[in-house]
C-alpha positions as CSV (number, residue, x, y, z in Angstrom):
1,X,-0.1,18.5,-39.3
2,X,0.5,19.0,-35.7
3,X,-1.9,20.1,-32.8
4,X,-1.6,23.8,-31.8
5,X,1.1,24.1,-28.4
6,X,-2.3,25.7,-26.6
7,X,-4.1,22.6,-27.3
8,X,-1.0,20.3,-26.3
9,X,-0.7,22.4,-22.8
10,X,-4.3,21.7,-22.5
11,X,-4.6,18.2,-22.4
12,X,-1.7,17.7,-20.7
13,X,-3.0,19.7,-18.2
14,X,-6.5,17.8,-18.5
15,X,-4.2,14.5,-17.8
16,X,-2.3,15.9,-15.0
17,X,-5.0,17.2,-12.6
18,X,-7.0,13.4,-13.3
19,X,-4.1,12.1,-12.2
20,X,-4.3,13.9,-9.3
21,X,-7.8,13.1,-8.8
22,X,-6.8,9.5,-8.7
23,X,-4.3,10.0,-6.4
24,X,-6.6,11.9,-4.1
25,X,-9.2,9.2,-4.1
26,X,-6.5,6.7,-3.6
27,X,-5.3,7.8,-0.9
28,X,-8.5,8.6,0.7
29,X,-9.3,5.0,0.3
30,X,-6.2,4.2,2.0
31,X,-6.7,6.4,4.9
32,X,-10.5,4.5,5.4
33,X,-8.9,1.4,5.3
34,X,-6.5,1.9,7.8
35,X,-9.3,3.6,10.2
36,X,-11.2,0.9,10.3
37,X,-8.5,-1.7,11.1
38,X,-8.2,-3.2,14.6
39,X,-6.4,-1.7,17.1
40,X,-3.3,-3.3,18.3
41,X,-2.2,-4.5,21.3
42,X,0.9,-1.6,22.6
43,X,2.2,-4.7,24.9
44,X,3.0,-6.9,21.7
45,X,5.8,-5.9,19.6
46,X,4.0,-7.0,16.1
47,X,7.1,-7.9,15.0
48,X,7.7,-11.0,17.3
49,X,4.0,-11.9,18.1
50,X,3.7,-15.6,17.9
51,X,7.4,-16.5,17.6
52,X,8.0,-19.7,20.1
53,X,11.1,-19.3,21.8
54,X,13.1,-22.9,22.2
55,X,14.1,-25.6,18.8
56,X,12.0,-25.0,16.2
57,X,10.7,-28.2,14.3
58,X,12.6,-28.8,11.1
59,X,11.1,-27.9,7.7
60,X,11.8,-31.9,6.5
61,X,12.3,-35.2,7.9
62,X,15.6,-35.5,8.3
63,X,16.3,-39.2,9.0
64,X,14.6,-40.9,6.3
């Protein structure tokens, strides 16, 4: 015997809004996080800080 539709819709319901919920607090946790991070430099592209322009030392010894 199957559950009544009414009591289907309910707890699919029930499931969807804590889904939400978790969401919610998820993303509030996010958004702390990323407050309290430092604040970076606008001079330094983050992308190229601490690349070393010239060779770059080989990943192996080549010559043995």
């Amino acid at each position: 015997m199957r559950a009544r539709p009414t009591a289907d819709k309910r707890r699919k319901e029930k499931e969807r809004q804590d889904r939400a919920k978790d969401k919610a607090e998820k993303r509030e946790q996010r958004k702390v996080e990323k407050g309290s991070e430092e604040p970076r430099d606008p001079e330094i592209d983050p992308d190229i800080a601490g690349i070393v322009p010239g060779p770059q030392p080989l990943p192996y010894d080549v010559y043995e």
